[in-house]
C-alpha positions in Angstrom: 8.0 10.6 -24.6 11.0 12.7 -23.9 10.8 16.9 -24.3 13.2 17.0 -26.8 11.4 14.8 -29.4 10.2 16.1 -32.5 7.7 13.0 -33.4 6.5 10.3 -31.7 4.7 6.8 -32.8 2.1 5.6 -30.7 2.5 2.2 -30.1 -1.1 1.0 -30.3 -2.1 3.1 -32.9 0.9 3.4 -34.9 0.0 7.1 -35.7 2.7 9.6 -35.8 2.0 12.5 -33.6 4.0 16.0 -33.2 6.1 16.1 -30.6 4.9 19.5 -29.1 1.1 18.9 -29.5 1.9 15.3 -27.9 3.8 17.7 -24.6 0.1 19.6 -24.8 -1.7 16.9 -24.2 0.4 15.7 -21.4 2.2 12.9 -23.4 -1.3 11.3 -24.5 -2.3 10.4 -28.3 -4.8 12.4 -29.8 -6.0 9.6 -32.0 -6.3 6.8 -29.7 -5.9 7.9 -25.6 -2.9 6.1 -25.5 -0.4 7.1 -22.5 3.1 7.7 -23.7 5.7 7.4 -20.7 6.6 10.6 -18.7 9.6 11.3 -16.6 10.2 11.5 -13.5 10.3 15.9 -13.8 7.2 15.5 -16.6 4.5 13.8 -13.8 5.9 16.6 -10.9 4.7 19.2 -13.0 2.3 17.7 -14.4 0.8 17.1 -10.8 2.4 19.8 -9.1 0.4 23.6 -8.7 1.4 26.3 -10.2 4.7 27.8 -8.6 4.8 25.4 -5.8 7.2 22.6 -7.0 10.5 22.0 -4.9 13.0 19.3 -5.3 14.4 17.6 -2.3 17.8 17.1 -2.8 19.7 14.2 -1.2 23.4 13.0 -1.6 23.2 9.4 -2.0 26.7 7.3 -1.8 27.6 5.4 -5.3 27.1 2.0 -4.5 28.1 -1.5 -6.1 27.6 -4.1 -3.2 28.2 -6.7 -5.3 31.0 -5.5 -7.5 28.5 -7.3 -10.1 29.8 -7.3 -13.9 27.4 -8.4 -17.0 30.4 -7.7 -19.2 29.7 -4.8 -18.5 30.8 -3.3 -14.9 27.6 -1.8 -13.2 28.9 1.3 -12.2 29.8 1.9 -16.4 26.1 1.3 -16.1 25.2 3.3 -13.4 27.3 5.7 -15.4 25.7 5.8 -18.6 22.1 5.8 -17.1 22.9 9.3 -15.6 24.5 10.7 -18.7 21.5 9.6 -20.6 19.1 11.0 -18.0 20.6 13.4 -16.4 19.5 11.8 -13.4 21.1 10.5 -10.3 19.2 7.8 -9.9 15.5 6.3 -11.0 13.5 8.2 -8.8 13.3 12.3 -8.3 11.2 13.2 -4.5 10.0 16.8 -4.3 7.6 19.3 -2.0 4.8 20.6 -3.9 0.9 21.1 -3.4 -1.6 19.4 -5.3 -5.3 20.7 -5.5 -3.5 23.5 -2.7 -3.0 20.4 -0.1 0.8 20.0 0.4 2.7 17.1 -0.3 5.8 14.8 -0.5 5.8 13.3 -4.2 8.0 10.3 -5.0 7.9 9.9 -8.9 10.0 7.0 -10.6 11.6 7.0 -14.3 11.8 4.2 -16.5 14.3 5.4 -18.3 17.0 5.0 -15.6 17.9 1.4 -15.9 14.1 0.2 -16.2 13.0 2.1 -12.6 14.4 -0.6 -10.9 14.4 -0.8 -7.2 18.2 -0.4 -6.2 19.7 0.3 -2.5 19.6 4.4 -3.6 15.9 4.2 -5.3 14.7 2.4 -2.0 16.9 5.0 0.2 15.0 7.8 -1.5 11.4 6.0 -1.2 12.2 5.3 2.2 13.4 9.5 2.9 10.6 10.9 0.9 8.2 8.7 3.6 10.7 9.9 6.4 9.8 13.8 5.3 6.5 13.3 5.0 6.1 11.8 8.6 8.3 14.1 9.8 6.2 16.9 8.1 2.9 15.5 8.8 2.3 16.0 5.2 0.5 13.4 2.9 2.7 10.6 0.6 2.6 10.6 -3.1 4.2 8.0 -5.3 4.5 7.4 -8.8 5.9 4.3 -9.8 7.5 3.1 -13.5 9.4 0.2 -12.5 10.4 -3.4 -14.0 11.5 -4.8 -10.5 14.2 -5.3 -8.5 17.7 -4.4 -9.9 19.2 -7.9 -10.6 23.2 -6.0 -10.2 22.4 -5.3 -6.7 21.3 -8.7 -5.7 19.8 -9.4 -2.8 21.0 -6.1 -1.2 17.8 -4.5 -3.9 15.6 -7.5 -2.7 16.0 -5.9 0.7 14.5 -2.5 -0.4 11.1 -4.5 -0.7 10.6 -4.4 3.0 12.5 -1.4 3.9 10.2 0.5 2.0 7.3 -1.8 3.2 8.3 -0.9 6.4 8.2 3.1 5.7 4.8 2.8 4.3 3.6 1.2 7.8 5.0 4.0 9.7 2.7 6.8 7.6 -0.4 3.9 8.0 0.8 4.3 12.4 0.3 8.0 11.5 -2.6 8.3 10.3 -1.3 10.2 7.3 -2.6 9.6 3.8 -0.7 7.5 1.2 -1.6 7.3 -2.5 0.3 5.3 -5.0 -0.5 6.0 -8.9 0.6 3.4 -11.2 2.2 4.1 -14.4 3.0 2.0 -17.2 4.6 -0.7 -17.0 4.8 -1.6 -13.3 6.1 -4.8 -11.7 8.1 -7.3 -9.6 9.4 -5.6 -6.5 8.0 -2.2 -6.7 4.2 -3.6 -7.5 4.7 -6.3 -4.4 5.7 -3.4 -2.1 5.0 0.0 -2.0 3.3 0.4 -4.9 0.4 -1.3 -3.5 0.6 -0.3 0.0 -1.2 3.1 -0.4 -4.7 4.5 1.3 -5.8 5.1 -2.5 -4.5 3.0 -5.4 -4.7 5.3 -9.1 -4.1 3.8 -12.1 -3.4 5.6 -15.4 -5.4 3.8 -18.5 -3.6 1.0 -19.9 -1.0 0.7 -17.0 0.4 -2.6 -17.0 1.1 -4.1 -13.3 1.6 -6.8 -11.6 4.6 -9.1 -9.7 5.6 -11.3 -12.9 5.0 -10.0 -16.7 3.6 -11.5 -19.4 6.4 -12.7 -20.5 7.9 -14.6 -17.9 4.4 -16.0 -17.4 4.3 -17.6 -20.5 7.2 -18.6 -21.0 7.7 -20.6 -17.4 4.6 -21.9 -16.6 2.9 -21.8 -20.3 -0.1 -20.5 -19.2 -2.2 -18.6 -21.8 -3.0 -15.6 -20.3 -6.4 -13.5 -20.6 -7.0 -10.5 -22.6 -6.1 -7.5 -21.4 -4.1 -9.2 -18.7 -2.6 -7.1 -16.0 -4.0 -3.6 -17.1 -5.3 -0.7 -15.2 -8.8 -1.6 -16.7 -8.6 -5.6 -15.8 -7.2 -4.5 -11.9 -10.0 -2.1 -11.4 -12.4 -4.8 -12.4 -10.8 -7.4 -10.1 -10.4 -5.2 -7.2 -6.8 -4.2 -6.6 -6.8 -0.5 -7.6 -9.6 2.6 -6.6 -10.0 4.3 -10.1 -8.4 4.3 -13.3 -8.0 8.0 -14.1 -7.2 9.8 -17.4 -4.1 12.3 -17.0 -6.0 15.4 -18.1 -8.3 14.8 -15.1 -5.5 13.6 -12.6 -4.1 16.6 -10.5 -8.2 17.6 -10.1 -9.3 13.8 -8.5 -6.1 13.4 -7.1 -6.2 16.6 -5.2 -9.8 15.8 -3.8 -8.8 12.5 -2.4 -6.1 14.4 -1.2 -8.1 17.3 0.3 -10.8 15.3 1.8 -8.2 13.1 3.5 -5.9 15.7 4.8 -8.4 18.2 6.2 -10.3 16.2 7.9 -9.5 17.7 11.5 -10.3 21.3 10.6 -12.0 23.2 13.7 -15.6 23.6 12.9 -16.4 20.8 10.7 -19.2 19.9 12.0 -21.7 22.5 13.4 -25.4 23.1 14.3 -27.8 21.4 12.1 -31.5 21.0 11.5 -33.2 18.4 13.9 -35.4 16.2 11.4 -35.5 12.4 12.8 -38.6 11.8 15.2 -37.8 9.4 18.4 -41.2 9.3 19.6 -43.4 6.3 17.9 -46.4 8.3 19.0 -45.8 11.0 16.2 -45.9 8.4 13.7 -49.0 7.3 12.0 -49.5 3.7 12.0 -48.7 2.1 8.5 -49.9 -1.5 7.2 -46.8 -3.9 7.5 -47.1 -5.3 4.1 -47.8 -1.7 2.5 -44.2 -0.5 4.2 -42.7 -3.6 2.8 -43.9 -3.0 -1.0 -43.0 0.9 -0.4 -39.2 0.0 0.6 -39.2 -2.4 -2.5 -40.3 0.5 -5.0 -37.5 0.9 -7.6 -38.3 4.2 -7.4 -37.0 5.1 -4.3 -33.3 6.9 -4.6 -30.3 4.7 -4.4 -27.1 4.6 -2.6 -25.5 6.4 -5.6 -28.5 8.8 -5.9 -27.9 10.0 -2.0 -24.2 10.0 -2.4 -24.5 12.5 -5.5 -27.3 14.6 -3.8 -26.1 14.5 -0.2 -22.1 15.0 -0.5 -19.6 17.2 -1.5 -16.0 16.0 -3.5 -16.9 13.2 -3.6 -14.6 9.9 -5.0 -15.9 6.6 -4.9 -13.0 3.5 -4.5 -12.9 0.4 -5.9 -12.0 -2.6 -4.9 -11.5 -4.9 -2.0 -7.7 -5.8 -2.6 -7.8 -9.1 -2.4 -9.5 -10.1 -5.8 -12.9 -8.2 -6.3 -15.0 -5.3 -6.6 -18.8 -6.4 -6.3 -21.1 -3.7 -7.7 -23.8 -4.3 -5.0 -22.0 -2.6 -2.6 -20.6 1.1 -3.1 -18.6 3.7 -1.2 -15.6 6.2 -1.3 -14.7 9.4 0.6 -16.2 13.0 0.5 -17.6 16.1 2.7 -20.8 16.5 4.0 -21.0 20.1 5.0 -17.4 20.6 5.9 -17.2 17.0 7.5 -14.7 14.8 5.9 -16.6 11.3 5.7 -16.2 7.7 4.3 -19.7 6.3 3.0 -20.7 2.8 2.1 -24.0 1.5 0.8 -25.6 -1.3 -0.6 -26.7 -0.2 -4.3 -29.6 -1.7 -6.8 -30.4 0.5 -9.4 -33.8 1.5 -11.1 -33.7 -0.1 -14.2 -33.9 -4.1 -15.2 -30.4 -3.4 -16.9 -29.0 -1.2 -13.4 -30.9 -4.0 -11.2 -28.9 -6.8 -12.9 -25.3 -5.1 -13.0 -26.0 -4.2 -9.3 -27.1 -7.5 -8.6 -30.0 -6.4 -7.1 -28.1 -5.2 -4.2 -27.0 -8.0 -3.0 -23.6 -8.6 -1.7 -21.2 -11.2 -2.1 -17.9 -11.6 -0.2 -15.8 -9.2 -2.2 -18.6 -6.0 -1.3 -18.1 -6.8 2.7 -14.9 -7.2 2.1 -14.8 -3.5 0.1 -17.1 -2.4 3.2 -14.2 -3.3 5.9 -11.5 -1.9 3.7 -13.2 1.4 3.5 -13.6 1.5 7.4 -10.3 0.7 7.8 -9.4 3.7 6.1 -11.9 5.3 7.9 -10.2 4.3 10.8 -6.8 5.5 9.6 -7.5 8.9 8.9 -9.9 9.4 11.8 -12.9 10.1 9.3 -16.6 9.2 10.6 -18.4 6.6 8.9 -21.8 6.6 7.0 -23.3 3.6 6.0 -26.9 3.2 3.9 -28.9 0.1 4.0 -30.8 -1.1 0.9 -30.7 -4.9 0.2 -33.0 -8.1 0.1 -30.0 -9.6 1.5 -26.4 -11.3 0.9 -26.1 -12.8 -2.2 -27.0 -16.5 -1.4 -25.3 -18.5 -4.4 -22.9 -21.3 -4.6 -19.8 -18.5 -5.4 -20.6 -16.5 -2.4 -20.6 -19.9 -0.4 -17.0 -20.8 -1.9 -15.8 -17.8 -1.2 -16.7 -17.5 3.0 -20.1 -15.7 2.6 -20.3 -16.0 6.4 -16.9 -15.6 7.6 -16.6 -12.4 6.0 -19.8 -10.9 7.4 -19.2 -11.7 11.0 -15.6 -10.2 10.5 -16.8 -7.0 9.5 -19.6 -6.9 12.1 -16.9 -7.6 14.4 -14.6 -4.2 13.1 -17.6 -2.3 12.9 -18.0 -2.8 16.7 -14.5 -2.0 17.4 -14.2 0.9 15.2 -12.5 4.0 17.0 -14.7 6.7 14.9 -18.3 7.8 14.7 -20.5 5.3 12.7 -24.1 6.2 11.6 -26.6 3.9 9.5 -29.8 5.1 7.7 -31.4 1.9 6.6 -33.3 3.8 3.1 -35.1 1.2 1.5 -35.1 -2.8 2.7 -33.1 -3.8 5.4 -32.9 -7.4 5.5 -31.4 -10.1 7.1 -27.5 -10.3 8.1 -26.5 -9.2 4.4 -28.4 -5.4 6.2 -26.6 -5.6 9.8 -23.3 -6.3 8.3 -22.6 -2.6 7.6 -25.3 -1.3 10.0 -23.4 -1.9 13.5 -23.4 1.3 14.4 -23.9 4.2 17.1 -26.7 5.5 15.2 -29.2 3.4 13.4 -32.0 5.8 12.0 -35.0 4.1 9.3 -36.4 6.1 7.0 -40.1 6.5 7.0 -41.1 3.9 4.3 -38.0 1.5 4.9 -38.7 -1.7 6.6 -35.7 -3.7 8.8 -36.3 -7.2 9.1 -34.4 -10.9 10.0 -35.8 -12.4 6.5 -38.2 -11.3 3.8 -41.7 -11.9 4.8 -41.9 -14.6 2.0 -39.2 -16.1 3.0 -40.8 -16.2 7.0 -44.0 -17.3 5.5 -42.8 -19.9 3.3 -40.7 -21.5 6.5 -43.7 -21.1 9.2 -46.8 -20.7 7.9 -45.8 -23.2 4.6 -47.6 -20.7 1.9 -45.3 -18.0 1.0 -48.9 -16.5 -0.1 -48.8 -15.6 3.4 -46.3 -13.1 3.4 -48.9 -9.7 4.6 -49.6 -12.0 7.6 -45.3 -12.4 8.0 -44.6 -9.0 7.8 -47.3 -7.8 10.0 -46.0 -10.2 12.9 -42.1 -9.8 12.5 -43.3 -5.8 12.8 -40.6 -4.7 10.0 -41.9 -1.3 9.6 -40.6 2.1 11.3 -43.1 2.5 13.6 -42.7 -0.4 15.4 -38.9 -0.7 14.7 -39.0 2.7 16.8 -40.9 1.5 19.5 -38.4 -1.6 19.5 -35.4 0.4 20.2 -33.9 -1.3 17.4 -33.8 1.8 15.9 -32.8 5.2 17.4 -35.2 7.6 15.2 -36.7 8.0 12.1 -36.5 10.0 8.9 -39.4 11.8 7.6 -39.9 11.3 3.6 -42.0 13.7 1.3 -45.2 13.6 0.8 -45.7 10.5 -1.5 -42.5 9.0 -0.4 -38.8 9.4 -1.3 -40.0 8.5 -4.6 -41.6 11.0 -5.5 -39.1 13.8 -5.2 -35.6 12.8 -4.8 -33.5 16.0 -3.7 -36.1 16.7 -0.8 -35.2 13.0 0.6 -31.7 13.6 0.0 -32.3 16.8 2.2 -33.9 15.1 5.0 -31.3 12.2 5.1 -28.5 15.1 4.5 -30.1 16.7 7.5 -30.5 13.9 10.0 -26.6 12.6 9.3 -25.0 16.2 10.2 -27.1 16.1 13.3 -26.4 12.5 14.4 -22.8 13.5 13.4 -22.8 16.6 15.3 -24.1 15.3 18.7 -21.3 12.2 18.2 -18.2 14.7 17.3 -18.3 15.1 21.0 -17.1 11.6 22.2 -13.6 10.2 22.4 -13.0 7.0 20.4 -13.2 5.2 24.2 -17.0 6.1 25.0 -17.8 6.0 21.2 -16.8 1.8 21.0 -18.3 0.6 25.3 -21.9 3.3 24.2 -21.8 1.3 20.8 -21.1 -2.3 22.2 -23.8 -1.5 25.1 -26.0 -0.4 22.2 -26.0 -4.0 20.9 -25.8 -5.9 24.4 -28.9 -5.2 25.5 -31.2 -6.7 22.6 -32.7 -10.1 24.3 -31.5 -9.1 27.8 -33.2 -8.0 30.7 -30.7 -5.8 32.2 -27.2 -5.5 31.1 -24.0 -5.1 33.0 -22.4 -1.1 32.4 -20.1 -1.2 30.0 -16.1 -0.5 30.8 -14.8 2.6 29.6 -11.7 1.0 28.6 -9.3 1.8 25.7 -10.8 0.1 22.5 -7.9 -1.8 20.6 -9.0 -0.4 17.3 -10.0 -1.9 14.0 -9.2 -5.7 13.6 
């Protein structure tokens, strides 16, 4: 799409659309959703608020390393690219605010010789990444690209890890990246800053990846899958956040944005209601066995039910990066009160249909691995972390097995112990086994009222020790796995009340109580530096099965691994 065309054909639905009611609906069929191309100037106003759009302009030197000729010499083809675009080169950087948080924008254009990555594109990537650090500002970049331009050689192979290397400056920072990926993107630009952002966005249908199709096919005649290397089939396998229509992309994009960048405002977190009881002796005793069947109720609110009562803006992300995006674990970033917060939590459902997509909240690799990611981030941008426990347990199957099951659960409980920011668990339904403590290693653990937290299901203890999982009331009664007695334990720190008939019977008050008791645990932590945070954390853990422990050493923590 181009602003001086008249019509357009849509080339998955072959309609033939007007060109100014195709500009109204930012460049989008109305027939079918398809995304026609922008330009570079098209996606800065599109993204940009009203009235706040400036271009940074740069003199770049003309360059033709190789004095490389096709036929053709390559600075004719420099030359004709510019008269057809009116551009210098394939990427246009700018100043602007999105959703009112400023800015530095980056935004590709096919058009200019395919977007590939030249010695001047990767000079302007690598300056737009220089202003933002300089200006503490977040990165935006929009990338259109078909790789690396062959007529520079290996002089364009080069920008690959110069721009690599300006992405890891922002990440040493702290400031927020996000990369949104346009169609088509690939080769150099997808294997380096493309994919190197906090937040991956994808526009629908986006093609992405290192080699196309094409070359695919034809090299190693390998018969590719449908819908390979779209938006959609990324999402599903983990490499981008969210896959976001263009109406709706200044609004999500400026709350990622928002929640990232103002995360250090004075006064986030203030006074709040003191709900949890710490004193066993102002709980009523409660029947193991009933606590256990209570925690199980499918009524009880979910992750996803908490995160939509309890939070504010918030986005959930996608995707562990490496090759998955398990549903039984959830999580993203958004504002409780005015604190800026990551949350992660195992998720069931309610229904048979919800249980079974959610895998009846149990994780396999890829979740943990989503889980650590998230923290990371976390990490990065100096956010606390929320995490809610609801699971039976890590998935168990062959796949999870395969795939290092147990490797990637003692990784992330050893980040979780590391990490340089305020961590607090509220275990809301079953807590159980290491599948529970692998996002639960925190400096707050808090049960709520009618949620059990246990080292295996009771049927599972009764079936190994007493031989007759029939047994199980008698299991749970001995491995004392309801709040009460978790209390008295000091294996948790306090309890949260639930309505009268349980959190099942009136979701927004349990929401409330669990809203309540975070701010507070949140509040009293805002006080501590990351170095008393990480030794009070690590001596939280030491002492469980020791007599006395040595005092922990106040020295620096090294930060997330």
């Amino acid at each position: 799409m181009t602003e001086t065309q008249e019509w357009a054909l849509c080339r998955k639905c072959r309609a033939v659309v007007y060109g100014k009611r195709l500009a109204r609906n930012h460049g989008v069929c109305p027939q079918c959703g398809a995304c026609f191309p922008l330009t570079a100037h098209q996606w800065l106003d599109l993204l940009a608020d009203r009235d706040t759009l400036r271009l940074i302009e740069t003199d770049l030197p003309a360059a033709d390393p190789l004095s490389f000729s096709d036929g053709v010499p390559y600075t004719e083809r420099l030359d004709q690219a510019r008269q057809a675009t009116g551009m210098a080169e394939a990427v246009v950087c700018a100043r602007m605010s999105i959703g009112d948080t400023p800015v530095v924008v980056a935004a590709m254009d096919f058009r200019f010789m395919g977007g590939s990555l030249s010695g001047a594109v990767g000079e302007l990537i690598t300056r737009a990444a220089e202003t933002a650090l300089a200006e503490r500002l977040p990165l935006v970049t929009v990338t259109a690209s078909g790789g690396v331009r062959m007529q520079e050689g290996v002089v364009g192979l080069m920008q690959m890890a110069k721009t690599a290397q300006a992405m890891q400056q922002l990440d040493e920072a702290g400031l927020v990246t996000v990369c949104l990926i346009t169609d088509p993107t690939y080769g150099g630009v997808a294997a380096s800053y493309a994919m190197l952002g906090d937040i991956v966005i994808a526009e629908p249908g986006a093609r992405f990846g290192f080699a196309g199709p094409r070359v695919i096919a034809q090299t190693i005649r390998q018969e590719l899958p449908a819908g390979f290397q779209t938006a959609e089939f990324l999402l599903e396998r983990g490499f981008v956040d969210l896959v976001c229509p263009r109406a709706r992309l200044r609004e999500r994009l400026g709350r990622v944005l928002s929640v990232g960048a103002r995360r250090n405002c004075p006064g986030n977190v203030g006074p709040a209601e003191q709900v949890v009881i710490r004193d066993p002796d102002r709980l009523a005793e409660q029947d193991a066995w009933q606590a256990v069947r209570r925690a199980r109720h499918v009524g009880r609110p979910t992750t996803s039910d908490y995160l939509r009562l309890i939070l504010d803006d918030f986005e959930e992300l996608h995707g562990d990066r490496v090759g998955g995006d398990c549903p039984a674990i959830v999580g993203g970033v958004g504002r409780l009160g005015r604190e800026s917060v990551v949350v992660i939590g195992h998720e069931k459902g309610h229904t048979p249909a919800e249980l079974a997509a959610h895998n009846f909240g149990m994780p396999n690799p890829a979740g943990y691995r989503k889980a650590a990611r998230l923290m990371r981030l976390a990490a990065k941008w100096g956010m606390p972390v929320v995490t809610l426990v609801d699971t039976p347990g890590a998935y168990p199957g062959v796949d999870a097995e395969l795939q290092g099951q147990a490797t990637v659960i003692a990784e992330t409980l050893r980040l979780m112990g590391g990490l340089p920011v305020p961590l607090v668990t509220v275990v809301t339904g079953e807590g159980c086994s290491g599948g529970a403590l692998a996002i639960a290693v925190a400096d707050r653990v808090l049960i709520m009222e009618n949620a059990i937290y246990t080292v295996i299901s009771p049927e599972g203890c009764a079936a190994i020790l007493w031989k007759d999982s029939a047994a199980a009331p008698a299991a749970a009664r001995a491995l004392r796995v309801d709040a009460r007695s978790l209390l008295a334990l000091g294996v948790v720190d306090g309890v949260v009340p639930e309505p009268p008939g349980g959190a099942e019977s009136d979701h927004p008050e349990a929401a409330a109580l669990v809203r309540a008791a975070i701010r507070a645990e949140l509040s009293d932590l805002a006080t501590r530096d990351p170095a008393r945070l990480v030794a009070e954390r690590r001596a939280r853990f030491r002492r469980f099965g020791g007599q006395s422990a040595p005092a922990p050493a106040l020295s620096h923590p090294g930060g997330p691994q």
